[in-house]
C-alpha positions in Angstrom: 10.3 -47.7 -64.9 6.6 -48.7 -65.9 4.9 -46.9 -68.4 0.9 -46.9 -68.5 -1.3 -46.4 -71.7 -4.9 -45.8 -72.1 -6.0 -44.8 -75.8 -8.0 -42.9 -78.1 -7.3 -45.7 -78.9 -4.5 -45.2 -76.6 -3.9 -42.8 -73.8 -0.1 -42.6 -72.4 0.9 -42.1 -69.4 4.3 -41.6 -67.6 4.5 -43.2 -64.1 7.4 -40.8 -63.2 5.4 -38.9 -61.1 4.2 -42.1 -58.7 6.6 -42.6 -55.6 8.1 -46.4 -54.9 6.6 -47.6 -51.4 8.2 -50.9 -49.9 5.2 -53.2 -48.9 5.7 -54.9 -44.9 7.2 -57.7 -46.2 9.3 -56.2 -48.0 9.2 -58.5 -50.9 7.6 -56.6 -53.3 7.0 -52.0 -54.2 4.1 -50.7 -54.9 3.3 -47.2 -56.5 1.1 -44.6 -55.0 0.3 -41.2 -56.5 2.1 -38.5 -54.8 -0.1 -35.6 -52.8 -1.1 -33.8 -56.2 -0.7 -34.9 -59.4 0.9 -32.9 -61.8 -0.5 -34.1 -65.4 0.9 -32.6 -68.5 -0.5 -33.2 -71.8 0.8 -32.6 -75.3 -0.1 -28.8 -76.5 -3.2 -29.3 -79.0 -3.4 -28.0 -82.8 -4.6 -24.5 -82.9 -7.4 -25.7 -84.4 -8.6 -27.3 -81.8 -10.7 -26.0 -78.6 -9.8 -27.4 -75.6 -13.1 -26.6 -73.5 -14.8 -29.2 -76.1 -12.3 -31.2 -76.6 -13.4 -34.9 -76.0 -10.2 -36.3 -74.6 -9.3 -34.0 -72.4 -13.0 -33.4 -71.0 -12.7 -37.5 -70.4 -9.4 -37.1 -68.7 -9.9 -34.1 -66.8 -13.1 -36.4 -65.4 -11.3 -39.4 -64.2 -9.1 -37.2 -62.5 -11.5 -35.6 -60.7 -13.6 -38.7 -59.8 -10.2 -40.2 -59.0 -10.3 -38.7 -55.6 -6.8 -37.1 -56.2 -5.7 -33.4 -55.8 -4.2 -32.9 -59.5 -3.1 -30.0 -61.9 -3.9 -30.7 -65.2 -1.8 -28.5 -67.8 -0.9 -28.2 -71.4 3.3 -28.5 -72.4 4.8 -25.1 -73.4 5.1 -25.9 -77.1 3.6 -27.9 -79.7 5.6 -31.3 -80.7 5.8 -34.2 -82.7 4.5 -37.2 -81.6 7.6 -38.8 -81.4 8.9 -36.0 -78.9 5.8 -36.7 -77.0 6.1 -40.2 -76.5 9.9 -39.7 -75.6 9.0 -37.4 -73.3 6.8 -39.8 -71.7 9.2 -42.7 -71.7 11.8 -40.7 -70.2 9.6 -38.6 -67.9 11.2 -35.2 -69.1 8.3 -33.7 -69.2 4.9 -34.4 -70.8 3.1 -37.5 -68.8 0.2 -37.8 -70.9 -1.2 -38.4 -74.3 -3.8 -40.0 -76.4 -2.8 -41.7 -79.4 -3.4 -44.3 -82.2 -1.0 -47.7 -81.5 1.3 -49.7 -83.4 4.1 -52.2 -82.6 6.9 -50.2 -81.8 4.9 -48.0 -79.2 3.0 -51.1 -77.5 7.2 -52.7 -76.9 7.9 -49.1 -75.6 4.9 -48.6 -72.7 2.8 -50.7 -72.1 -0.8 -50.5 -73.8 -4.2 -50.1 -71.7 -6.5 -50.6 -74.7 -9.7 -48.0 -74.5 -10.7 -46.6 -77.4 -12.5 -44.0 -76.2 -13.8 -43.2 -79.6 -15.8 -46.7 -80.3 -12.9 -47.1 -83.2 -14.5 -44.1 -85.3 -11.2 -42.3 -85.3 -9.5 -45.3 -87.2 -11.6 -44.7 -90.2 -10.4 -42.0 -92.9 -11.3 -39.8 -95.2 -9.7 -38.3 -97.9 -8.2 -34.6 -98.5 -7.5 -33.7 -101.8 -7.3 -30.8 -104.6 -10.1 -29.9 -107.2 -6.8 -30.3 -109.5 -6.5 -33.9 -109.0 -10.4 -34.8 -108.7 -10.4 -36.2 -113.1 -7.0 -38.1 -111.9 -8.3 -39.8 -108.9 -12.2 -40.3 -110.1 -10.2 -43.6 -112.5 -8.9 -44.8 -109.4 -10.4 -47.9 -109.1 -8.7 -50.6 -107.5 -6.1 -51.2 -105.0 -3.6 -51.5 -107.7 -4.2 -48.1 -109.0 -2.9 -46.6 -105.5 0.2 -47.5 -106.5 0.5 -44.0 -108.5 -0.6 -42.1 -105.8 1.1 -40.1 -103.5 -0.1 -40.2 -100.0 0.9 -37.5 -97.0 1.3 -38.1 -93.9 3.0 -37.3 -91.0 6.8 -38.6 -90.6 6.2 -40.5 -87.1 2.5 -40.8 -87.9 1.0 -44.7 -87.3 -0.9 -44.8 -90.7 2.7 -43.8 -92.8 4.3 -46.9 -91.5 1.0 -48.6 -92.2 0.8 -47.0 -96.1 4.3 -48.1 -96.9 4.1 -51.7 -95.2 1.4 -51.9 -98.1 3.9 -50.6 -100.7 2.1 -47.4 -101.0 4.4 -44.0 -101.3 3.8 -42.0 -98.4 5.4 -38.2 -98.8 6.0 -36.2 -95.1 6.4 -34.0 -93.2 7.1 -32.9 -89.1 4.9 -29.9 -89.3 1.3 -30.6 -89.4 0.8 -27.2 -91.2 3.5 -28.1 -93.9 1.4 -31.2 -94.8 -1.4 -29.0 -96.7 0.9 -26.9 -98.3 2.3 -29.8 -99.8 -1.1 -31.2 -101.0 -1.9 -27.8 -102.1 1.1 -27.4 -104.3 0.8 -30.8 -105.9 3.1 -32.9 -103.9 0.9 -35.6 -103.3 -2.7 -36.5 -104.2 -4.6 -37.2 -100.7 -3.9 -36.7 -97.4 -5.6 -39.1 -95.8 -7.9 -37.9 -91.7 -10.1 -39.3 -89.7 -13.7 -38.6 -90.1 -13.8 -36.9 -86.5 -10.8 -34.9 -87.2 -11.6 -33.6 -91.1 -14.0 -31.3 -90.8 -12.7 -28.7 -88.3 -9.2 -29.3 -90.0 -11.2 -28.5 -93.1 -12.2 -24.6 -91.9 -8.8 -23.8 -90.1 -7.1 -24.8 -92.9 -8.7 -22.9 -95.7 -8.2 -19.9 -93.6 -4.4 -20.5 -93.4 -4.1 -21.4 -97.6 -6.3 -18.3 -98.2 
């Protein structure tokens, strides 16, 4: 069963939903969209609008220009992103997603490679506490990351991408969990990407205060 991948970098999407039509000659199948497609995407951080969200406003586009009757709907709960891309493989459910890429997705489904953010969303920024800003301020070369904690997510891209440069990576599944832990002292940054740190600035200094 084919897989198909876009990206945000990478958007994925399940080709469960396509039926299997024998060409005349019978040699080889084809797949055509059935009479309305039903497109579910991952349910977004609370933090997060969807009206303004630019993903979805680009998805929700090509659907419409696709000439296609479609429903376009979030899933009923919030999940990792490894439930997300199972769910895609398998076709369980979610048949949707934008998403950074690594190795072990791209042998999974196969990668259309858009990055629908010009690459801006590859480059991070740092969060961290006013506690640790005499520690890192000597941090000066790569060497000195060594006695850092990073956070991440546990099925997050960037962790395997920390730790394959011998870099301790601390995580967690819930994203909420991950600035509790950098608030307690259980890591020293928690590395985002630029277009993602400022809103996740605001929501969570709400939820630590």
């Amino acid at each position: 069963m084919q897989k198909v991948v876009f990206t945000l970098s990478l958007l994925l999407l399940s080709s469960t939903s396509m039926a299997n039509v024998k060409t005349i000659n019978a040699k080889k199948s084809i797949n055509v969209p059935p009479e309305t497609l039903r497109v579910i995407y991952p349910k977004t951080m609370p933090n997060l609008d969807e009206e303004t969200l630019y993903p979805l406003i680009l998805l929700r586009t090509a659907l419409e220009r696709s000439g296609y009757k479609f429903t376009l709907d979030p899933a009923s709960e919030l999940l990792g992103q490894n439930r997300v891309l199972k769910e895609i493989e398998t076709g369980s459910g979610i048949n949707v997603n934008w998403s950074m890429t690594n190795i072990d997705r791209e042998n999974r489904l196969l990668p259309l490679r858009t990055p629908i953010f010009k690459g801006l969303f590859g480059w991070r920024l740092m969060f961290t506490t006013q506690k640790q800003l005499p520690y890192l301020s000597q941090v000066k070369t790569f060497e000195d990351l060594n006695n850092i904690i990073f956070i991440q997510g546990e099925d997050w891209p960037d962790t395997f991408i920390l730790r394959d440069n011998d870099l301790t990576v601390a995580t967690a599944q819930d994203f909420e969990s991950l600035f509790v832990m950098l608030d307690k002292g259980r890591g020293q940054l928690f590395p985002r990407s630029l277009l993602e740190i400022e809103s996740e600035k605001i929501f969570m200094r709400k939820k630590l205060t």
